[in-house]
C-alpha positions as CSV (number, residue, x, y, z in Angstrom):
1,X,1.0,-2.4,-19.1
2,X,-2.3,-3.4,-21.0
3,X,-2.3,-2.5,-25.0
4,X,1.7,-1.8,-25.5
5,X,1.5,1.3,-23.8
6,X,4.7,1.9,-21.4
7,X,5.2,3.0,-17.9
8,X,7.0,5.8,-17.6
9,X,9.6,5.6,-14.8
10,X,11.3,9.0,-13.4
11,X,13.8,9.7,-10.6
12,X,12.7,12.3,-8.6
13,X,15.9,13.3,-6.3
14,X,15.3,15.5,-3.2
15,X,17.9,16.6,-0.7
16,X,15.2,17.2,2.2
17,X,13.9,13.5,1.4
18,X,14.7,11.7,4.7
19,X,14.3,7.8,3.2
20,X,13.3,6.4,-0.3
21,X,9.6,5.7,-1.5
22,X,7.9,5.2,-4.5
23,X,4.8,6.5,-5.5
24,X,1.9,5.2,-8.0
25,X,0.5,8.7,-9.9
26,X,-2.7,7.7,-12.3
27,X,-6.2,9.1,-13.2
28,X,-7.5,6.0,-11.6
29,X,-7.2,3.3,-9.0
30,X,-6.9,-0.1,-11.4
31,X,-7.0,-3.1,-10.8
32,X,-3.8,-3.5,-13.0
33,X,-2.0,-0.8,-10.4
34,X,-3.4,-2.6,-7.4
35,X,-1.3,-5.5,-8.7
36,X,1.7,-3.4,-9.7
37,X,1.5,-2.0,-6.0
38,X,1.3,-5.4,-4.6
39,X,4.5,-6.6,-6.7
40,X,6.6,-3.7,-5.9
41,X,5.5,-4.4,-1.7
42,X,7.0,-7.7,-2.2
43,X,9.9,-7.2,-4.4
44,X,11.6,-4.3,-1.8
45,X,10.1,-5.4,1.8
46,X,11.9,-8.1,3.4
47,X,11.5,-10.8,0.7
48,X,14.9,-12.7,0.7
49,X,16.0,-16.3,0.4
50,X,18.5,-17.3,2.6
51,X,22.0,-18.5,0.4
52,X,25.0,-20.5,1.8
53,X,28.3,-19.3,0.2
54,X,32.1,-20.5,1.9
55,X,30.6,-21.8,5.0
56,X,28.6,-18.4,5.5
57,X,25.0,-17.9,5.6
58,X,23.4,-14.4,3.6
59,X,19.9,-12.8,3.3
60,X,19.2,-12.4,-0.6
61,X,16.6,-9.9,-1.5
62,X,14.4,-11.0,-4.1
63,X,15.4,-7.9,-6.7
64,X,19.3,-9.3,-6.5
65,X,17.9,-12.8,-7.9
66,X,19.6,-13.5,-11.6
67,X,18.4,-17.4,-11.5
68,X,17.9,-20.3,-9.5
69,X,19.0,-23.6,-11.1
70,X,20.2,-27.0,-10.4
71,X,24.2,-27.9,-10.4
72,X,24.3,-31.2,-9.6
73,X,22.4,-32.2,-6.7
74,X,22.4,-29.1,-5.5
75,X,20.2,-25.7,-5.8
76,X,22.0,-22.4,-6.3
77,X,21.3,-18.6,-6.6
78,X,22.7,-17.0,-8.8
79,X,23.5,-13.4,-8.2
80,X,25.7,-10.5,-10.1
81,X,28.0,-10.7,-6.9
82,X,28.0,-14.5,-6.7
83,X,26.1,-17.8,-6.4
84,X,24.6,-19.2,-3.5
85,X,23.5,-22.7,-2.4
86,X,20.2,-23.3,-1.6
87,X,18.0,-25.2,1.0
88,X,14.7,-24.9,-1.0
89,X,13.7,-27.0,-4.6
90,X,13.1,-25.9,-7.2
91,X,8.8,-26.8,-6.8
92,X,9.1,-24.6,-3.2
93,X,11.1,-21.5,-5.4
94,X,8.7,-21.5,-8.1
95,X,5.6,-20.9,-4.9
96,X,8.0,-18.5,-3.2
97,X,9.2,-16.1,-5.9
98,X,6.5,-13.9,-7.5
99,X,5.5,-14.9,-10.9
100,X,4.9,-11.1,-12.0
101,X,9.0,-11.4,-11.9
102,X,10.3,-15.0,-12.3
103,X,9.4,-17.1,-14.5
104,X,10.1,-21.0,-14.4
105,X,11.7,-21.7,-18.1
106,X,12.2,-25.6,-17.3
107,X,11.8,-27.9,-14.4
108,X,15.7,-27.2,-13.4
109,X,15.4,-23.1,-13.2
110,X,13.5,-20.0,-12.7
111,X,14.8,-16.9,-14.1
112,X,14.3,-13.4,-13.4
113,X,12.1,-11.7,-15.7
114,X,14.2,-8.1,-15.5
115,X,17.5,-10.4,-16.3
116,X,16.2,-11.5,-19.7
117,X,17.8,-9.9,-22.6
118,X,16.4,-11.6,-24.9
119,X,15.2,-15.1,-27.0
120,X,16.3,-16.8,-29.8
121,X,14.6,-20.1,-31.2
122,X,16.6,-22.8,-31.7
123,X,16.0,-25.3,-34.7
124,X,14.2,-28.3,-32.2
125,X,11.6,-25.7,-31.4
126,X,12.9,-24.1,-27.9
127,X,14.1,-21.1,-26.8
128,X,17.6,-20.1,-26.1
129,X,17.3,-17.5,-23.2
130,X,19.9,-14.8,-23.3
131,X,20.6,-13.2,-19.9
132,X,21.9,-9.8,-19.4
133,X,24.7,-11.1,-17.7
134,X,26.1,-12.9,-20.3
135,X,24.8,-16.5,-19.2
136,X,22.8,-18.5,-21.9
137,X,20.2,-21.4,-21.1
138,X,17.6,-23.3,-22.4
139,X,13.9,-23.6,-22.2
140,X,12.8,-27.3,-22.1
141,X,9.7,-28.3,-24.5
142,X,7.2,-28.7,-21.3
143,X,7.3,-24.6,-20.2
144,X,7.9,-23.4,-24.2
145,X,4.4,-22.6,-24.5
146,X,4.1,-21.0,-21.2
147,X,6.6,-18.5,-21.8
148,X,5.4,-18.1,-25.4
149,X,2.0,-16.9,-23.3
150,X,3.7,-15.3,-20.5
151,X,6.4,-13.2,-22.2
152,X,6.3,-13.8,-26.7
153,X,3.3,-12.0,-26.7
């Protein structure tokens, strides 16, 4: 949200609620919620990439996405239940995915926005990206200042 203020997020549990929805509650239709509503369409309706695991082909939906990187030739998904090879590059990811939730940190992976734990600067002048699961990686120079923008506000 605009000028540090937080949304609030609250579980509101029914038992006579048939199927799951989430509802936007304001003062005011903003532009700033029109955008919010448009990300949240996209993140739980049907937006998956399709991975390739032992031979086996599986529908990955956009919100189980920890990274997409480069291991060897090949691109893989990486997921909290496993990693997944890829058909698309890296340049047809980056077009795919939407940028209110991954962000590119150097031409060889995108990251999930919600997965970052946090930053730390290294001594060369790029950022060491700290993943909630654990996983370390590196900015490269060329997206440094985008993320600065982006996310180091």
């Amino acid at each position: 949200m605009k000028g540090g203020k937080k949304m609030l997020i609250r579980f509101n549990l029914l038992k006579e609620c048939v199927a799951p929805f989430i509802a936007i509650n304001a003062k005011q239709k903003t532009d700033e919620l029109i955008t919010l509503a448009g990300v949240l369409d996209r993140l739980v309706n049907d937006k998956t990439v399709v991975g390739y695991q032992n031979g086996r082909r599986k529908a990955i939906p956009f919100y189980q996405i920890v990274s997409v990187h480069t291991a060897g030739k090949k691109i893989v998904c990486e997921t909290e239940t496993g990693v997944y090879r890829l058909k698309e590059r890296i340049y047809e990811l980056i077009e795919l995915l939407p940028a209110e939730l991954f962000i590119q940190v150097s031409s060889a992976e995108i990251v999930s926005i919600a997965q970052i734990k946090d930053f730390s600067l290294s001594k060369t002048g790029i950022y060491q990206v700290n993943l909630i699961n654990g996983r370390q990686t590196y900015t490269s120079r060329r997206y440094t200042q985008k993320i600065r923008r982006a996310l180091l506000k």
